[in-house]
C-alpha positions in Angstrom: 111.7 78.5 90.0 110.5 81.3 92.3 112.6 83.8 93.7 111.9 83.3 97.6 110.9 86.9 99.2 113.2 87.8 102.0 112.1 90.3 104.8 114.3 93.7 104.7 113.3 97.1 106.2 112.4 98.4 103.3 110.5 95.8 101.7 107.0 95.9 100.9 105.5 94.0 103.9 107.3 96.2 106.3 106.2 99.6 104.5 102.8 97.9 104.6 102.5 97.1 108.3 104.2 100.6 109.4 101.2 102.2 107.6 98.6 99.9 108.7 100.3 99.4 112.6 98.3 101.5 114.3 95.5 99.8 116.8 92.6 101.9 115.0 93.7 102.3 111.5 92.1 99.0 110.0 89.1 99.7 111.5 88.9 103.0 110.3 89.6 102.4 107.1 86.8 99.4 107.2 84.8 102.1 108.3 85.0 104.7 105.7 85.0 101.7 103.1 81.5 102.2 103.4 81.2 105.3 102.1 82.1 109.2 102.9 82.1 110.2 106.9 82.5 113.0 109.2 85.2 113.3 112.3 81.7 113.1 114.7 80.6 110.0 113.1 84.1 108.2 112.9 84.4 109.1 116.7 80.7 107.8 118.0 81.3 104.7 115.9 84.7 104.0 117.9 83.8 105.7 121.6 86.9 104.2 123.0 89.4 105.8 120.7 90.2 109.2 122.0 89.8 112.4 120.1 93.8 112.9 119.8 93.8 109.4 118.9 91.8 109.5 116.4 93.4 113.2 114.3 96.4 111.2 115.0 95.5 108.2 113.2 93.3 109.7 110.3 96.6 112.0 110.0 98.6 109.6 109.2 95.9 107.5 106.5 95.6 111.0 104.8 99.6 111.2 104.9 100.2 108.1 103.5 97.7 108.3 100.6 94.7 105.8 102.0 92.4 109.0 103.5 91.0 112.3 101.3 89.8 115.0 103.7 87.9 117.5 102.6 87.2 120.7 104.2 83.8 122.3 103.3 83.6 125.9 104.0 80.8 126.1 105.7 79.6 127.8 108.8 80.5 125.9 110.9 83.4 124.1 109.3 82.2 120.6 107.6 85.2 118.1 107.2 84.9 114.2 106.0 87.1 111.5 105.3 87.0 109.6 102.3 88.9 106.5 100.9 91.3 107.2 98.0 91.7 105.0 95.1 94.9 103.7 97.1 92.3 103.2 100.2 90.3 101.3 97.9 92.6 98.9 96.7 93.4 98.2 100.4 89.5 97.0 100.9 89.5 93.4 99.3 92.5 92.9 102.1 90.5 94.1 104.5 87.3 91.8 103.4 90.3 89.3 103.1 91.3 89.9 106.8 88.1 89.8 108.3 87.0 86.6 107.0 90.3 84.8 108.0 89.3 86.0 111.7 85.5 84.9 111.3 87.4 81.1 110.6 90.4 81.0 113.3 88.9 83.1 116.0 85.7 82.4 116.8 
């Protein structure tokens, strides 16, 4: 018999949903799923997310382990975002996720 999962503040769906909560941050990491991409590209790709909004929410992927940035020194500065392997783990439930929305919400 299967022990039935109860919901604490500290279990592993709540830790999972503080760190994906934010309105842009599953899109953003669907974004860089396909591969290595500047601030400039992340930004045009998503016009309605504000600059602040966007360091904000890249800030906090890179804090929590799902985002690499890398700073090229370069004149002028280069800096893009990458998926970590923990990032890349996350991307069949993102896959997952988008195809239960092409099914319930069209």
């Amino acid at each position: 018999m299967s022990k039935e999962k109860e919901y604490t503040s500290t279990c592993s769906l709540a830790m999972v949903q503080k760190i994906i909560g934010g309105k842009w941050k599953l899109v953003i990491l669907w974004y860089l799923s396909r591969g290595p991409k500047r601030f400039g590209e992340i930004k045009r790709t998503f016009p309605d997310i504000t600059q602040a909004m966007l360091t904000k929410q890249l800030r906090e992927l890179e804090e929590d382990g799902f985002i690499h940035r890398e700073i090229y020194k370069e004149v002028p500065p280069r800096v893009e975002y990458s998926l970590t392997s923990v990032g890349g783990d996350f991307v069949p439930i993102l896959h997952s996720i988008y195809d239960w929305g092409e099914i319930h919400l069209k």
